[in-house]
C-alpha positions in Angstrom: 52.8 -38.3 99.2 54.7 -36.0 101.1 57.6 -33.2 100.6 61.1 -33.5 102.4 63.1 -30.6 102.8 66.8 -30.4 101.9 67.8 -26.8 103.7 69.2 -26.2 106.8 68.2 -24.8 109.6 69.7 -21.2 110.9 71.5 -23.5 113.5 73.0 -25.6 111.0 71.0 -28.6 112.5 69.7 -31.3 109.1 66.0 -30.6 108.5 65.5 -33.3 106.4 63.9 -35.7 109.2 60.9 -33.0 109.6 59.5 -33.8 106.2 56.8 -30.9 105.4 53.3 -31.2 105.0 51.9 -33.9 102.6 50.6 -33.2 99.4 46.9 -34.2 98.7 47.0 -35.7 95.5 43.1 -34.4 94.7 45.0 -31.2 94.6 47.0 -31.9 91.9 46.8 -30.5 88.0 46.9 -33.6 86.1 45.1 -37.0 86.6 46.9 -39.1 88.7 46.1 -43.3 89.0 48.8 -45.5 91.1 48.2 -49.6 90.6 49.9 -51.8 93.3 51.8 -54.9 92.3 48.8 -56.8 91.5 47.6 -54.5 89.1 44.4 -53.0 90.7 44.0 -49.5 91.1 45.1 -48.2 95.1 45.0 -44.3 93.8 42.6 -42.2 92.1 42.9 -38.4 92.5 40.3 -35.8 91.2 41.8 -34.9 88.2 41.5 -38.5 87.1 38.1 -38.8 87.5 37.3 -35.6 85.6 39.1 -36.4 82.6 38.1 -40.1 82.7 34.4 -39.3 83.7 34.7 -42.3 86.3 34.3 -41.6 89.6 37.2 -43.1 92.4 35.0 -45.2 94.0 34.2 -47.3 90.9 37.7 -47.2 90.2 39.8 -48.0 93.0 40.5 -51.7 93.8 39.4 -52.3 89.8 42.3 -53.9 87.3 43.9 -51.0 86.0 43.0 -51.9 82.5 39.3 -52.4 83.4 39.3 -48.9 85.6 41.3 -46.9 83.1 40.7 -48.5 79.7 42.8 -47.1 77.3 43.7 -47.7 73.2 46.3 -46.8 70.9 45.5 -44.7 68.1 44.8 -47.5 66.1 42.4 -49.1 68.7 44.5 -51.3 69.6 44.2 -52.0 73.9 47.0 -50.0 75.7 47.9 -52.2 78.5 47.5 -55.4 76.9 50.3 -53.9 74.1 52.3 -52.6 76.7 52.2 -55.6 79.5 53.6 -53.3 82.5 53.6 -56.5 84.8 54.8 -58.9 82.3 57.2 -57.1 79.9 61.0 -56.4 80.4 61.8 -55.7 83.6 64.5 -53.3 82.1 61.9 -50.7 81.5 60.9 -48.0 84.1 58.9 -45.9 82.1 56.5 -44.7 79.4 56.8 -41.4 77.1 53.8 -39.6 77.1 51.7 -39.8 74.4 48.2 -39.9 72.7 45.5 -42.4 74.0 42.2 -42.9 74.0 38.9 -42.9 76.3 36.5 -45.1 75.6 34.1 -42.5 73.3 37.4 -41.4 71.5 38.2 -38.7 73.5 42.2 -38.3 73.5 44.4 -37.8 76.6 47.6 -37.5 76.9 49.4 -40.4 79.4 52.5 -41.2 80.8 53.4 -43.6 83.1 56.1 -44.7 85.6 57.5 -48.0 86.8 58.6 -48.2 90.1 60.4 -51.6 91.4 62.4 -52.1 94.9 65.6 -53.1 93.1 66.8 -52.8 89.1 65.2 -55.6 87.2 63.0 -56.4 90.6 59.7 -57.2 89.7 57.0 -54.2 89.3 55.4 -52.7 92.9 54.2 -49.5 91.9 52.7 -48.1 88.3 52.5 -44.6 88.5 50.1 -43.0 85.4 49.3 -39.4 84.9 46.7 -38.2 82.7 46.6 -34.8 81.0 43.4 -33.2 79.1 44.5 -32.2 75.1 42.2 -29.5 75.0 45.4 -26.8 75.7 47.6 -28.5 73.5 44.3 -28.6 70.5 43.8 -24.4 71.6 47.9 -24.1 70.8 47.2 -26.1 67.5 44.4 -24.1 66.4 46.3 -21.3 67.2 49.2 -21.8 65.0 47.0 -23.0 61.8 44.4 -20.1 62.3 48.3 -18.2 62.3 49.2 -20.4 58.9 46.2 -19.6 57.3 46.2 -15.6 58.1 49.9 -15.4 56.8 48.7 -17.6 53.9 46.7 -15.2 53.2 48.2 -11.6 53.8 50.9 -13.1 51.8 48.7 -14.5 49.1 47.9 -10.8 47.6 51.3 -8.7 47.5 53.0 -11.3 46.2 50.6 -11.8 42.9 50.8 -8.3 42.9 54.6 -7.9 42.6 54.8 -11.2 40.5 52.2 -9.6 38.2 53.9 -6.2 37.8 57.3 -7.8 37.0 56.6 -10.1 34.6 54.4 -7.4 32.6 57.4 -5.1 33.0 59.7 -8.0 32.0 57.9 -8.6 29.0 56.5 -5.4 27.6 58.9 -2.7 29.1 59.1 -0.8 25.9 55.1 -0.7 25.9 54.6 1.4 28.8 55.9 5.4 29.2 57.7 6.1 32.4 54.6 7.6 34.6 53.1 4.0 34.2 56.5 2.3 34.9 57.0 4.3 37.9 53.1 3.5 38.7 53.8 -0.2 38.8 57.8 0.3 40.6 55.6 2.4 43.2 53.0 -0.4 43.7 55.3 -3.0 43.9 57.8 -1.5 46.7 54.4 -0.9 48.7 53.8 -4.6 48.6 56.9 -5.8 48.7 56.8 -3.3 52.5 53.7 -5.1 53.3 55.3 -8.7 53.0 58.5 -7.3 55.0 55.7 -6.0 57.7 54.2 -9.4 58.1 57.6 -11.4 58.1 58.5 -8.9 61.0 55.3 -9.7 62.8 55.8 -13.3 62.4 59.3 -12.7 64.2 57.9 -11.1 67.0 55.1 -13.6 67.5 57.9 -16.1 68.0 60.2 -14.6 70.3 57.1 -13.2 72.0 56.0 -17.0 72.7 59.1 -18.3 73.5 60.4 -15.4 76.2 63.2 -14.6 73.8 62.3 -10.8 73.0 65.0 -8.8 73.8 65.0 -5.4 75.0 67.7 -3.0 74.1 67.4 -0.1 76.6 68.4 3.4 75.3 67.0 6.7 76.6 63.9 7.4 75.0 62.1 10.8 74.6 58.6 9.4 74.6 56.9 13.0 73.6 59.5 13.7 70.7 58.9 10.4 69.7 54.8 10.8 69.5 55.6 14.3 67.5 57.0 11.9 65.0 54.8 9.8 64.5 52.1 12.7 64.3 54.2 14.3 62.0 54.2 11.0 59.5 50.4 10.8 59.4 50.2 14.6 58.4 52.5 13.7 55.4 50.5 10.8 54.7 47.4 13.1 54.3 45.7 13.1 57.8 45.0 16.5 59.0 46.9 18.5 61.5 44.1 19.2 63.5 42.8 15.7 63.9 45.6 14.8 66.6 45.6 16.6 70.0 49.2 15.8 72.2 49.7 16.7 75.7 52.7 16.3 77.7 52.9 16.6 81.1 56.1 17.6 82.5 58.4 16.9 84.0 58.5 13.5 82.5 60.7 10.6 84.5 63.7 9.6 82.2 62.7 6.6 80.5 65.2 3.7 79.3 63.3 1.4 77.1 64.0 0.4 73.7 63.7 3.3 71.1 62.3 1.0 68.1 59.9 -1.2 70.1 58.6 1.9 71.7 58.2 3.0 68.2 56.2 0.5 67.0 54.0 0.3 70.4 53.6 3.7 69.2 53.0 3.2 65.5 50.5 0.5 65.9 48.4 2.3 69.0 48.6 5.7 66.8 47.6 3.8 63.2 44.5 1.9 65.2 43.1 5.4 66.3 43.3 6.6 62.6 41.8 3.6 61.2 39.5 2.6 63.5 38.7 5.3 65.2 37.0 8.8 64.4 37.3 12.4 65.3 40.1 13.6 67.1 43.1 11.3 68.8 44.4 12.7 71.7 48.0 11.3 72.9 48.6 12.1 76.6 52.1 11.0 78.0 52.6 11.6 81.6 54.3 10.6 84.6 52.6 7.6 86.4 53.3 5.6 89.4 55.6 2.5 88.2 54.4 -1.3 88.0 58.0 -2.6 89.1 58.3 -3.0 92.2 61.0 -0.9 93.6 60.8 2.0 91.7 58.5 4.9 92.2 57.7 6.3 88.5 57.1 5.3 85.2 55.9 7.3 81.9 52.5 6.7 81.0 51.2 7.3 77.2 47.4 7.2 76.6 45.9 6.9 72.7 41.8 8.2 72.6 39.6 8.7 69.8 36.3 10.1 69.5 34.9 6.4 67.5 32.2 4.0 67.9 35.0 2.3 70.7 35.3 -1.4 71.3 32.2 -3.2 72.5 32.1 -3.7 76.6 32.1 -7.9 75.1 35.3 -7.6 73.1 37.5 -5.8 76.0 39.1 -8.9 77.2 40.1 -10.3 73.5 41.5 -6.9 72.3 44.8 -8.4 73.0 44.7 -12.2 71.7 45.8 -12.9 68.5 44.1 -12.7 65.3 41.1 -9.9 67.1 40.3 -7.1 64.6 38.0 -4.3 65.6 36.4 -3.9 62.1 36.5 -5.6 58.9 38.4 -3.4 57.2 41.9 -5.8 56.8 44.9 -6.3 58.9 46.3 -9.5 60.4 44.8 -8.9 64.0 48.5 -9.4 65.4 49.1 -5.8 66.1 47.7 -5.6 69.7 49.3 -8.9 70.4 52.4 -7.6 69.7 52.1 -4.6 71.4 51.3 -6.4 75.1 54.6 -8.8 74.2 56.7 -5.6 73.9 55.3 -3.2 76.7 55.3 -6.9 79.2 59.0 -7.4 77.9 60.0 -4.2 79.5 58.1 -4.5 82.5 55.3 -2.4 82.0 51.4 -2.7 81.6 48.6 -2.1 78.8 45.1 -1.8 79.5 42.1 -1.0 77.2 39.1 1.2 77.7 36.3 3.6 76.6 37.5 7.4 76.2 35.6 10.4 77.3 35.1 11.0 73.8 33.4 7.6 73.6 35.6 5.7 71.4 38.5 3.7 71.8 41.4 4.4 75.0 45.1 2.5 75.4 46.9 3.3 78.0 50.5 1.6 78.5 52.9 2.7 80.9 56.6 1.4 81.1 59.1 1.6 84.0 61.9 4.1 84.1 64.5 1.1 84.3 67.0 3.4 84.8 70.9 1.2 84.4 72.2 0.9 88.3 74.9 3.2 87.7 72.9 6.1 87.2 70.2 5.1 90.0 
């Protein structure tokens, strides 16, 4: 197999007669098995051999459907059904789809046709193989994410539907303090299920590459002050959180509310998780874009227990709590989607204090017309 180029040279002469080097098909991803026109097996890379647990050299010059034996889901023989060599000559392909192994272990195949001439009879079938084991993790993934929603959900909502309908039927029952009680307990679930919903949303554009990133100037210290400020009127005290600014900060253009939430969920972690005093340090830092020399750096510590050295590489995957005391575990997640979507970087560590350290650091991305 080999690679032909299409560009030209800088003298304008065709390059396409120096084809470039060829591609060893042992270096490809997926499994890769070529029969010739008679049916017997001419090509079995690597990959192949892995994810069929036969070796090439019991495979090659074998039938195809005795070197790569494969059934339906209902056990039926794949290539017998099928009848590459024998079926309509019309066809010059098969969808991938879910086979298996003998053992029962599921792969997923695809296969080619390849003829000289339309309707010509069959010279070539090309078959690719590819473990399910990615596409199982991605499964697991979004029922684990079914299941925790499921459940977050679960709670608020028999809350508020338990409040109302005692309100709805014995208003006159209760004074106002213990309507205002339920009205108050109600709103604060009916916040929690508009949290989760807005998590959900994120998770999806996250995967998909469809966050978008609405860049405004941004004060990053005033906007720490704030959130300080909103756990002191929650009941924290004053003295439990420690900000230092180091000036003079770059001017950053990121977007205000996803910085505010990077913020909210880093700052509400060291609270609930953490112990002693959180220090918040934002200062300049040199830029991970390439092109531009400075970025603003912000850095969350506590004085906790910290996150085991074993947990510091899944403090970012989904559903990863650092205690049991509630939460979705898609906080952190989130967080990496929104500082990645602007370019920047998050990392994870122990502080001086001992406990937990964040650091994320976003590029300036200043608009062109001001650079």
């Amino acid at each position: 197999m080999s690679v032909v180029g299409t560009s030209a040279a800088p003298d304008g002469r065709d390059v396409r007669a120096f084809p470039a080097d060829p591609i060893d098909p042992d270096q490809l991803p997926d499994g890769l098995v070529v029969a010739d026109e008679h049916g017997r097996v001419v090509r079995f890379n690597a990959a192949a051999a892995r994810i069929t647990a036969v070796s090439p050299a019991d495979a090659l010059g074998r039938p195809l459907e005795t070197a790569l034996p494969l059934e339906d889901l209902e056990g039926r023989r794949w290539w017998q059904l099928t009848d590459p060599y024998g079926g309509l000559a019309i066809r010059v392909r098969q969808p991938e789809r879910n086979l298996l192994l003998p053992g029962g272990r599921e792969v997923l195949v695809a296969a080619r046709y390849v003829r000289d001439e339309p309707l010509g009879p069959l010279r070539r079938l090309v078959v690719t193989l590819r473990d399910t084991d990615a596409r199982r993790r991605t499964e697991r993934s979004h029922a684990e994410l079914i299941a925790t929603v499921a459940h977050e959900l679960r709670s608020p909502l028999t809350s508020v539907k338990g409040f109302t309908a005692t309100l709805l039927a014995k208003w006159e029952r209760f004074t106002d303090e213990q309507k205002r009680l339920m009205l108050e307990t109600v709103d604060a679930d009916a916040d929690r299920v508009t949290r989760l919903i807005a998590e959900l949303l994120d998770i999806s554009r996250i995967d998909s590459g469809r966050l978008e990133v609405r860049r405004q100037p941004v004060d990053t210290a005033a906007a720490v002050g704030r959130h300080i400020q909103a756990h002191v009127a929650a009941g924290q005290p004053a003295d439990r959180f420690l900000l230092r600014v180091e000036h003079p900060l770059p001017a950053l253009w990121a977007d205000p509310d996803k910085v505010d939430q990077v913020l909210s969920n880093l700052l509400e972690n060291a609270v609930r998780h953490g112990a002693g005093t959180v220090t918040i340090d934002v200062t300049p830092a040199p830029s991970p874009r390439e092109g531009e020399e400075t970025a603003t750096s912000v850095t969350v510590s506590d004085e906790g227990p910290g996150i085991p050295e074993e947990s510091m590489n899944r403090v970012f995957t989904r559903f990863w709590r650092g205690s049991k005391r509630g939460g979705t575990g898609l906080g952190l997640y989130i967080v990496k989607g929104i500082v990645e979507a602007h370019g920047g970087t998050i990392t994870v560590g122990r502080a001086p204090g001992g406990g937990a350290q964040f650091r994320f650091t976003l590029p300036v991305s200043a608009p062109a017309y001001l650079a």
